[in-house]
N, C-alpha and C positions, 0 to 999 in steps of 0.2 A: 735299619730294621733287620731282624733275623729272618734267615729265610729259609733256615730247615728246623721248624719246631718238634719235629718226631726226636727229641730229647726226655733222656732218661729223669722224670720229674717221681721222687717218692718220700713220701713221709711215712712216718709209725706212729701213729697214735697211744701212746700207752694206758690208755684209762684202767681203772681200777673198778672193775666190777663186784657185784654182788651177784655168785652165784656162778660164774659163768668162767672158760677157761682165762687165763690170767690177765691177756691184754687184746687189747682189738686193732688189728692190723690193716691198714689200709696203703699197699704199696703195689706202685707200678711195678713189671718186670721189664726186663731188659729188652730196649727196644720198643718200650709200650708204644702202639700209637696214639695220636691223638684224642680217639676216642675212649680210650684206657682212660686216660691220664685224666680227663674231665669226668668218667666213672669216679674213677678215684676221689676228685676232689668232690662231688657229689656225696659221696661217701664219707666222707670227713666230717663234712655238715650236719649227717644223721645222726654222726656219731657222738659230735660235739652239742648240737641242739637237741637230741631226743627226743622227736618227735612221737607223737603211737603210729602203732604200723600202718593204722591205716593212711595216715596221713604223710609218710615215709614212702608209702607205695606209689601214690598220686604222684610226690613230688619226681621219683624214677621216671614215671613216663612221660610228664610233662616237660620235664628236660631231655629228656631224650627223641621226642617228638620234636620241639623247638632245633636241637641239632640234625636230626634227619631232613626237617624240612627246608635248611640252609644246604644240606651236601644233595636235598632232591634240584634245589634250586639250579645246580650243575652240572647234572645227571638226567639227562632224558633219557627215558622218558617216562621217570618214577615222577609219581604227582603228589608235591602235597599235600600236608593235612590240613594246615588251617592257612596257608600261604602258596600260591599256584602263579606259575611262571609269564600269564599274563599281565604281571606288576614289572616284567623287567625292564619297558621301553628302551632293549634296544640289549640289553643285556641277557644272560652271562657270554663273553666273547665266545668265537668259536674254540680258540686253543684253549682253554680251561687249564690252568696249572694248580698243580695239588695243594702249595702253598696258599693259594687265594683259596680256595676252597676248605684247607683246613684253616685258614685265619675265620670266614663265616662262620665256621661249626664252633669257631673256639669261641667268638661274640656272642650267640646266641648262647650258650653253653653258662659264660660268663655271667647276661643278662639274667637267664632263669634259677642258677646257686644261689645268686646273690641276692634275688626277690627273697626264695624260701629259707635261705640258712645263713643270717646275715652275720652271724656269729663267727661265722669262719672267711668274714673277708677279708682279712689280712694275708688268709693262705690265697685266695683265690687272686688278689691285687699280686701279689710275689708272683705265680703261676701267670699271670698276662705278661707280666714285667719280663719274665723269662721270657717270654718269645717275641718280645719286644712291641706290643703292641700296644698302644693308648687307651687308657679304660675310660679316658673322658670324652672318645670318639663316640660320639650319643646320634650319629647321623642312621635316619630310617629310609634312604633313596638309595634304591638297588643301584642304579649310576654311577654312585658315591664308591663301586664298590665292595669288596666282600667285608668290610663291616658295617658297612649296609645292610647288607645281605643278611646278615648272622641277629644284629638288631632288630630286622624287620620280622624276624622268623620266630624270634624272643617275645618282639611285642604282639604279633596275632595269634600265638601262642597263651598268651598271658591273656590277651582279652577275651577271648573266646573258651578261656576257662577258668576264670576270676570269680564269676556266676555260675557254677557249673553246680551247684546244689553242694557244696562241702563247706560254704559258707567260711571261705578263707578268710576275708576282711572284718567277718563278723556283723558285714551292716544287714543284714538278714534280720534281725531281731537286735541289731545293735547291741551284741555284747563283744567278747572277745574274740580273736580268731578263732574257728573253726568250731565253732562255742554251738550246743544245741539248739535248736530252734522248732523241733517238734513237741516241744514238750512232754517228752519221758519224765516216766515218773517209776522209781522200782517197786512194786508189788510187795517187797519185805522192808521194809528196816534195817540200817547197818547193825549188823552184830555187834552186840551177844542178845540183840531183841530178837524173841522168840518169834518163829518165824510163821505167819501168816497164810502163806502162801507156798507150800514146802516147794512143789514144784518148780518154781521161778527163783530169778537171779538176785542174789541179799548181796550187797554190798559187805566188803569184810571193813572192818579197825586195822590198820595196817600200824605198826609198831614204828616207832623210829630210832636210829642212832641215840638220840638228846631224850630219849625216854619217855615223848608226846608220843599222840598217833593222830594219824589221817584217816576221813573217811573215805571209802573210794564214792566214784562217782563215773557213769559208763561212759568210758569212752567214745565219741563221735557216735551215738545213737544214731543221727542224723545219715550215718554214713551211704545207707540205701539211697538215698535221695540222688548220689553223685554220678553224672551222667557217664555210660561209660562210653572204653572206643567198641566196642565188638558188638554189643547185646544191649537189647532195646530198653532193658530198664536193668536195675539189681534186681530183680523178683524173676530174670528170665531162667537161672539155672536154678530157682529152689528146690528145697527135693519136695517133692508129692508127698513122702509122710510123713509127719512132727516126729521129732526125737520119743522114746518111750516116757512117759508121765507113770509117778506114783501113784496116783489119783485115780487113774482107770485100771482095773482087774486085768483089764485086757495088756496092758503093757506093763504092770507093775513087775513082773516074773522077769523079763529083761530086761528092766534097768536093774533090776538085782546081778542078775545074771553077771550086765558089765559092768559094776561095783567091785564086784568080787573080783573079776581079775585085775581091778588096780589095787583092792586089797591084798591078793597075792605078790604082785610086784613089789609092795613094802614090807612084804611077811616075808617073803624072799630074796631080799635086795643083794645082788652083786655089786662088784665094783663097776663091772661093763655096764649095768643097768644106767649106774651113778652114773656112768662117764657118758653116753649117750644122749641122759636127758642135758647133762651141761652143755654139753658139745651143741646141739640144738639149740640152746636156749632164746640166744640172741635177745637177750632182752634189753632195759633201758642200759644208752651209751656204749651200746654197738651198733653193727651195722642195720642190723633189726632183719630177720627173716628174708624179705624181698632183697634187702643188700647183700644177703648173704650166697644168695643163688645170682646176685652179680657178680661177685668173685669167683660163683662153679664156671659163670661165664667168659670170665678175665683169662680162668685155668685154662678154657677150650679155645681163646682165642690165641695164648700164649703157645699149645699145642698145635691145634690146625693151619698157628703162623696166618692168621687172619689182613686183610686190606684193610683200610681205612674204611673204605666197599661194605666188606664183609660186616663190620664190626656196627655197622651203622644200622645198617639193617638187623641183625641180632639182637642189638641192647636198644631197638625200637622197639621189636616184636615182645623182648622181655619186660622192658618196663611197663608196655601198656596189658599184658598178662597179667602181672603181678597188684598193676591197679585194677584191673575188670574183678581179679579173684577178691582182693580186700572188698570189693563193692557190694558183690554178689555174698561174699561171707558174712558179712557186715547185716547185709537184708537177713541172713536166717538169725543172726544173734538177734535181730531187735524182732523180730516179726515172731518166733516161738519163745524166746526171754526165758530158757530153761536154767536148769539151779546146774552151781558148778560139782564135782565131786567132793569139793572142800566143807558144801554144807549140806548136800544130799547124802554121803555115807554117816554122819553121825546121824542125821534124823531117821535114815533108814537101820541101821544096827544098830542101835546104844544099847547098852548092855552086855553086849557079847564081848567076851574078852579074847584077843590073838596075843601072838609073838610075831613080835618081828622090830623094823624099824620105827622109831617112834618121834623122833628128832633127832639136833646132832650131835652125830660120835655115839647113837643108839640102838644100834641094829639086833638086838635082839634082849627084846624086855617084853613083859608082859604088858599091855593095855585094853582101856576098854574102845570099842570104838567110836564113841562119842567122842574122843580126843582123838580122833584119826587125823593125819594133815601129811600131806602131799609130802617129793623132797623137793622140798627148796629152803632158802634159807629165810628166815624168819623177817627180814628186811624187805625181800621180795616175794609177796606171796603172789597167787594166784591175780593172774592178769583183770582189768576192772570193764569187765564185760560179760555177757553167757555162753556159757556152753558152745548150743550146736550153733554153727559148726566149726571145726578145727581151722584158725587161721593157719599154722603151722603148714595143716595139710594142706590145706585149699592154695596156697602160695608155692608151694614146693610143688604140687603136682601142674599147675598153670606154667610153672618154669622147665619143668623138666621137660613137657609135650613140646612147648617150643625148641628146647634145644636139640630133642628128638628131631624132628621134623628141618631143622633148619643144618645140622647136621646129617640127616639120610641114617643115623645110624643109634642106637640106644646105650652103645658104649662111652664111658665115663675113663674107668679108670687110675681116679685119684686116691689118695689117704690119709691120713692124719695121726699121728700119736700122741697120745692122752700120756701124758709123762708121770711116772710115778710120783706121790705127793703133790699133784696140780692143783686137786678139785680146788675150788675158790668155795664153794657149801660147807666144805668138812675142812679147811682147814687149820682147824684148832685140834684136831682129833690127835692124840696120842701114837694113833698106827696111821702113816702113809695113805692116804686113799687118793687115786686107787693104789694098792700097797706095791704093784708091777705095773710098768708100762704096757695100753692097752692100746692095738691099732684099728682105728676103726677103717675100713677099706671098702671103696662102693666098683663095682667092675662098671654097673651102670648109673645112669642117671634113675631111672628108676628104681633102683636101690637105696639110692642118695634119698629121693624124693620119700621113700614108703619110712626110712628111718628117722626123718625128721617127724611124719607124722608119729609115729609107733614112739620116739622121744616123751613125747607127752602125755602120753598112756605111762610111759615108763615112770614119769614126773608126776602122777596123779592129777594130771590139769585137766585131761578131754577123757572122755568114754571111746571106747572102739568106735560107734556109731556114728560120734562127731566126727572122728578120723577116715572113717571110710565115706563118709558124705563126702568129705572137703577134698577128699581126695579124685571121687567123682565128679563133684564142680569144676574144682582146678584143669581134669585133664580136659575137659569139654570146653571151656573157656582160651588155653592153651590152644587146641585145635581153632575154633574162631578167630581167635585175635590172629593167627597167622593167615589162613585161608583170608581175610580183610588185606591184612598186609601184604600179601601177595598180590591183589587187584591193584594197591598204588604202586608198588613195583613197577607195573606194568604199563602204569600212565591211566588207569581203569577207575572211573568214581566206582567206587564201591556200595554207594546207596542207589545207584541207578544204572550202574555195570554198562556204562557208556565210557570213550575215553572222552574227557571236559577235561581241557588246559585253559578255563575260563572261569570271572568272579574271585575274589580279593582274600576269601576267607570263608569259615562256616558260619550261616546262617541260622542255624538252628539250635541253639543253646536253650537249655532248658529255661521256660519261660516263668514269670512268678504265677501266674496263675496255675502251670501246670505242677510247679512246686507243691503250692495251697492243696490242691485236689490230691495229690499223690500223699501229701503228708497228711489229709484227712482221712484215706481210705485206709493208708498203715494202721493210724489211730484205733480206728473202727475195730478191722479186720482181729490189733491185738488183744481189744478189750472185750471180744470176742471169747478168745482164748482161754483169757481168766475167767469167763463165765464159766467155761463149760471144759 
């Protein structure tokens, strides 16, 4: 068996996007540790399986919890999350070697890819093989061992969030995975039916290659329901006041307001504009948003020359960020169900005619704005969910506070170049776009973070409002999910701010009854809405 796995493991993924910069890259740097390198192949899985974000974001923390609670296993007197050191009978020795340790993190690691992205197990079997360890070692006795260890971290991991209200298995209502079970229903009609309810979320016709079309359908409505690590429900960071409605006089003036400036953005389209919403996009068959702020992560571990230590703790605190913010985002899309800019600007303008961009390789034509529509390409339109609020923002700013916080400092300092002729939107266009290479460059994480949200103002997909909400959940969320992760650092339950190195696992997973009640008061609360 090998006994120094801290090998250089990397793949490229080269998928072929719609929309988005050319390829999706998912490679370790030199030196990755361990913890990289199972990012990594995590990443792979999202990439190759496409999952939707919200359900991309889960699987982040939930592997990375299952890993920290095998390297807490080793490490006193950090205390797991769903696995605590009274299971060791007699274990971990006292000399602790790095190798047993990173062989746990690599099992547990192994165990939880391969539940959620079974499509990429051929990469993940090669990746064990490499460091020489048996993937058919299925032993769950700390005893046995750090693949014990890593298995057992995997399996109370898995059980304790199987049920966690995101209805992974599907047996919730006995349909598919992840499949709804609240019984949404949208308010409109999938377009071109005239729309009902202007204010709420219409499903679009989504076009295809072969010349059919799909109707969309919301993605994981359900998604509030999913228990988080930080905050007592998804309803705890809602904002206090609904997105502006057409409907009421009293708000109608500012949802104009912020129409208009995504109408400007396409009346004035730069290349930089283009290139920023691409650069963001992260849509189907990448890493997806929350993956993508694991690689700002990868960059600062590759920079600050992070531990095994170090990285464990970071890409804990990030993952379970990134799932608290999809939770909490998730609650304000189904709970106010506002209409996207895609079919609130022609219902609000029609008639009025501009210049500017109009589709692609059109950047300056006359239209009316009833035909208004975002830039993206015609394959991928607008994401199959509402409005408020900005996933985009709400996950970017959840990641950047942790990184803040865990680094002491708000500095970033990475960039990237938009190569002339990239965009993958416009490239049938006759002139280059963008026509010069364009560097986008963030000094902070907070810059990083505001420009992903600001991307999708730029792409016509959110309103300022949705952006600045999401961006105020995320950082608040971000703050939480750390101040928790600090108390097990510490050995410190965190629901009882006691230290307890005692009991097998968590007992308190959301129950079906409490499911029932919580999905009826959603109900209620949204049907609400529509009244009035």
């Amino acid at each position: 068996m090998k006994t120094n796995i801290i090998t250089l493991v990397s793949v490229t993924i080269a998928a072929v996007l719609i929309g988005y910069i050319n390829t999706a890259t998912v490679k370790d740097y030199q030196g990755a540790n361990i913890v990289i390198q199972w990012n990594n192949a995590l990443l792979t899985g999202i990439v190759e399986t496409s999952p939707p974000p919200s359900v991309g974001s889960r699987s982040i923390a939930l592997v990375h919890t299952a890993m920290y609670d095998a390297w807490a296993f080793y490490n006193s007197p950090a205390r797991g999350v769903y696995m605590l050191r009274n299971l060791t009978n007699g274990y971990p020795p006292t000399d602790v070697k790095s190798d047993d340790m990173n062989k746990a993190i690599s099992y547990a690691a192994y165990r939880m890819v391969s539940q959620f992205y079974p499509k990429s197990m051929n990469y993940y079997n090669n990746l064990m093989s490499q460091y020489g360890y048996d993937i058919n070692d299925n032993s769950t006795k700390t005893s046995s061992g750090p693949s014990g260890v890593g298995n057992l971290a995997a399996k109370y991991t898995m059980e304790n969030r199987v049920n966690d209200g995101s209805n992974q298995l599907g047996n919730i209502n006995e349909g598919k995975p992840y499949s709804d079970y609240t019984n949404y229903s949208p308010a409109n009609d999938v377009e071109p039916a005239q729309l009902r309810s202007p204010d709420n979320w219409q499903p679009l016709l989504v076009p295809q290659k072969d010349g059919n079309s799909t109707k969309q359908s919301f993605t994981t409505p359900q998604w509030a329901m999913v228990r988080p690590f930080s905050m007592k429900s998804g309803a705890f960071f809602r904002p206090k006041n609904p997105p502006p409605y057409a409907k009421f006089n009293s708000t109608r003036d500012d949802l104009i307001k912020s129409a208009q400036e995504l109408i400007g953005f396409t009346s004035n389209i730069t290349d930089f504009i283009k290139s920023v919403a691409e650069y963001w996009a992260d849509g189907p068959n990448t890493v997806l948003p929350p993956g993508h702020w694991c690689q700002i992560a990868q960059y600062v571990s590759e920079r600050d020359k992070h531990s095994v230590d170090k990285d464990i703790k970071l890409f804990f605190m990030l993952g379970n960020a990134v799932m608290d913010a999809g939770i909490a985002c998730w609650d304000t899309k189904r709970f106010f169900d506002n209409a996207r800019p895609v079919t609130m600007i022609p219902y609000l303008f029609k008639g009025i005619m501009v210049n500017g961009w109009n589709g692609l390789c059109q950047n300056h034509v006359d239209y009316d704005l009833a035909d208004w529509i975002p830039y993206q390409d015609k394959y991928f339109v607008t994401p199959a969910f509402p409005d408020f609020t900005s996933g985009h923002s709400t996950f970017s700013a959840s990641a950047a506070k942790v990184l803040q916080m865990f680094t002491g400092s708000d500095e970033f300092g990475d960039s990237v170049t938009i190569k002339k002729g990239s965009s993958q939107i416009e490239a049938t266009c006759s002139d280059p776009v963008p026509a010069e290479d364009i560097v986008l460059k963030w000094d902070t994480f907070s810059a990083a973070s505001e420009q992903a949200g600001l991307s999708r103002r730029y792409g016509g997909i959110h309103y300022d409002f949705s952006d600045y909400n999401g961006r105020d959940m995320g950082t608040r969320i971000g703050e939480q999910v750390v101040k928790r992760s600090r108390l097990l650092f510490k050995g410190v339950d965190p629901d009882t701010r006691t230290v307890v190195d005692g009991g097998d696992h968590d007992d308190s997973p959301n129950s079906s009854s409490k499911l029932v009640s919580s999905v009826l008061l959603l109900s209620l609360l949204q049907f609400i809405y529509y009244l009035f």
